[in-house]
C-alpha positions as CSV (number, residue, x, y, z in Angstrom):
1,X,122.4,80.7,116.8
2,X,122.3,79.3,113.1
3,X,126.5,78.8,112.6
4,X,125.9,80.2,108.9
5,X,125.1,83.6,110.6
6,X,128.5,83.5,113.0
7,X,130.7,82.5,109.6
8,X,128.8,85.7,107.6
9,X,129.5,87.6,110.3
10,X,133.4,86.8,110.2
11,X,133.5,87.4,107.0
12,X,132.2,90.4,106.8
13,X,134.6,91.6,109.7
14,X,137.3,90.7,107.4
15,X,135.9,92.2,104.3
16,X,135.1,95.7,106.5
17,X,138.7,95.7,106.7
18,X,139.5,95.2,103.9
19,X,137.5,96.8,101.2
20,X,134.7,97.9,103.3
21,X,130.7,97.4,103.0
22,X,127.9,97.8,101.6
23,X,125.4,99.6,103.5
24,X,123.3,96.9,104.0
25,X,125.6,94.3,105.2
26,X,127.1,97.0,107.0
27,X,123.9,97.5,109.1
28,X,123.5,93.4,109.2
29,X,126.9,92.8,110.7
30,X,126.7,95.7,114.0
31,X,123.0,94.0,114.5
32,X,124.5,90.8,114.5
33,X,127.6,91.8,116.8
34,X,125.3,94.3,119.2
35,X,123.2,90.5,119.8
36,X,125.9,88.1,119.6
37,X,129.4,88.7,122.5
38,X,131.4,85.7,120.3
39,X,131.3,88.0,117.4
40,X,131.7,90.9,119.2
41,X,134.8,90.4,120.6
42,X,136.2,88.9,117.6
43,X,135.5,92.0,116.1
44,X,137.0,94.3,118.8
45,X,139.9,91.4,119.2
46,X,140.7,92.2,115.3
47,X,140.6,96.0,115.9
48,X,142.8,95.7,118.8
49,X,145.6,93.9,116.4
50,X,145.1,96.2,113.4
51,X,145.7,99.0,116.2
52,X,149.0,97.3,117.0
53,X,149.8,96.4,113.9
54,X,149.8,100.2,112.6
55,X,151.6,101.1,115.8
56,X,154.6,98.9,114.7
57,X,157.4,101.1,113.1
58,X,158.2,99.3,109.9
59,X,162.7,100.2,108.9
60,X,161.8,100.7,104.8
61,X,165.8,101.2,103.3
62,X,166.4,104.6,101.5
63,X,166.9,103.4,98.3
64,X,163.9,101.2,97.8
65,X,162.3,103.9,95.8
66,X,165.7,103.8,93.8
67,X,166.1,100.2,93.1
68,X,162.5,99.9,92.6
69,X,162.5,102.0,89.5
70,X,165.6,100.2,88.0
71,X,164.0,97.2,88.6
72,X,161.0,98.3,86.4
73,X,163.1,100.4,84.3
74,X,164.9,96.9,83.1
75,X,161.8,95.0,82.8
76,X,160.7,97.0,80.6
77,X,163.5,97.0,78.3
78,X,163.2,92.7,78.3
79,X,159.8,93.1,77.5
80,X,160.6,94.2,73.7
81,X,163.1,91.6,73.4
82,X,160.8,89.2,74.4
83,X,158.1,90.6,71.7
84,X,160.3,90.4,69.1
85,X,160.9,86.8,69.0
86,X,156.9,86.2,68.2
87,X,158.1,87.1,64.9
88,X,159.9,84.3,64.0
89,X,157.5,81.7,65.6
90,X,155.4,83.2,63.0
91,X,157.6,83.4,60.1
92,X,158.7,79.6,61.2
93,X,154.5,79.0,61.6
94,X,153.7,80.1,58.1
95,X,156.9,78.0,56.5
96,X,155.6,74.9,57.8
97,X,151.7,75.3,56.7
98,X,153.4,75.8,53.3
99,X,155.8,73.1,53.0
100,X,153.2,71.0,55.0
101,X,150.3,72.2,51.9
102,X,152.6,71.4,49.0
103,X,154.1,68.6,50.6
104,X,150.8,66.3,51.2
105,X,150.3,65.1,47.8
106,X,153.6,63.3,48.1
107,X,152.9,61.9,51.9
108,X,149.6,60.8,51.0
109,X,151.1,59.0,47.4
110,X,153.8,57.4,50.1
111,X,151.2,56.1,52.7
112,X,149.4,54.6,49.6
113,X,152.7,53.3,48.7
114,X,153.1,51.5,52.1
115,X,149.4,50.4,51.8
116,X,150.0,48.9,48.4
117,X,152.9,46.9,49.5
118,X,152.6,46.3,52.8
119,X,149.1,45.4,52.6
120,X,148.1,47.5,55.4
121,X,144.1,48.8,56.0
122,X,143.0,52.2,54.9
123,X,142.4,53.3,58.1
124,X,145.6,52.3,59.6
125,X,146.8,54.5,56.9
126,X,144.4,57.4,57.1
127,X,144.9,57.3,60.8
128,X,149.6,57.3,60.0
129,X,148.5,60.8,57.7
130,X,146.6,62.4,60.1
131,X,149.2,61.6,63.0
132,X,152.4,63.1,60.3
133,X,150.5,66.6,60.2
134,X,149.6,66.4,64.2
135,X,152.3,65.0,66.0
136,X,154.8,67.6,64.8
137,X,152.6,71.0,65.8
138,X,151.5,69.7,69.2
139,X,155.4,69.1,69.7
140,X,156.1,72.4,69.0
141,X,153.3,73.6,70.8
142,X,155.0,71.8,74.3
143,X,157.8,73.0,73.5
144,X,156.2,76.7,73.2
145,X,154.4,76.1,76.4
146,X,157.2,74.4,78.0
147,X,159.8,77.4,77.2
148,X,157.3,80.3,78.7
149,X,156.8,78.2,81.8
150,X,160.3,78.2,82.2
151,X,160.9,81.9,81.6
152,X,157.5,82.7,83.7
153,X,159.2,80.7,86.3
154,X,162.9,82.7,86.1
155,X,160.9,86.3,86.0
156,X,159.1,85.5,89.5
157,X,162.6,84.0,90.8
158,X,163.9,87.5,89.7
């Protein structure tokens, strides 16, 4: 038999137990087990263990309900904390496109100034103003990223 049908037919077995079927692979997968005994004792194999499995008397503590609460009940008091700084990113965001708009009339008369008397080409210099505005934002923005990683990173430790 085509080893396409035998992989299908496993993975629907999984997905039955899962989320269940739709009807129509439903109906594919008992025709495919009622003609093929590999499949169908894989399937009865995987019933067999879920029947154990639920059978297996799982020790929960008493205060798991408890602790569970306070855990969400702190994480939601970080989470405003945690909101409130985006207000100074943006505060510090808008600072910096304003110096950085009032401020390039002076940058770009002391790149021309270097030009002038260090005789350097107009595109080493065009390419020295476009790197002063773009070098400092993509720092900040690794820094950004590099700071969320690192709290993403202590939230799933905690």
């Amino acid at each position: 038999m085509n080893e396409n049908l035998h992989e299908r037919a496993q993975r629907l077995l999984v997905e039955s137990v899962v989320e269940g079927l739709r009807s129509a692979d439903e109906a594919w997968l008992r025709e495919h087990l009622a003609g093929c005994p590999d499949c169908a004792l894989a399937a009865a194999a995987t019933q067999n263990v879920l029947r154990a499995l639920r059978t297996v008397p799982v020790n929960v503590p008493r205060d798991l309900a408890a602790r569970t609460q306070l855990r969400v009940r702190l994480r939601a008091q970080q989470a405003p904390t945690a909101a409130g700084g985006s207000f100074w990113l943006w505060a510090v965001t808008a600072a910096s496109w304003l110096l950085g708009v009032f401020s390039a009339p002076l940058v770009w008369r002391g790149f021309a100034w270097l030009g002038a008397n260090f005789g350097l080409p107009k595109l080493a210099l065009e390419f020295g103003f476009v790197l002063w505005w773009t070098v400092p934002p993509l720092l900040a923005a690794a820094i950004i990223l590099h700071q969320k990683a690192l709290t993403a990173e202590w939230s799933n430790k905690n």
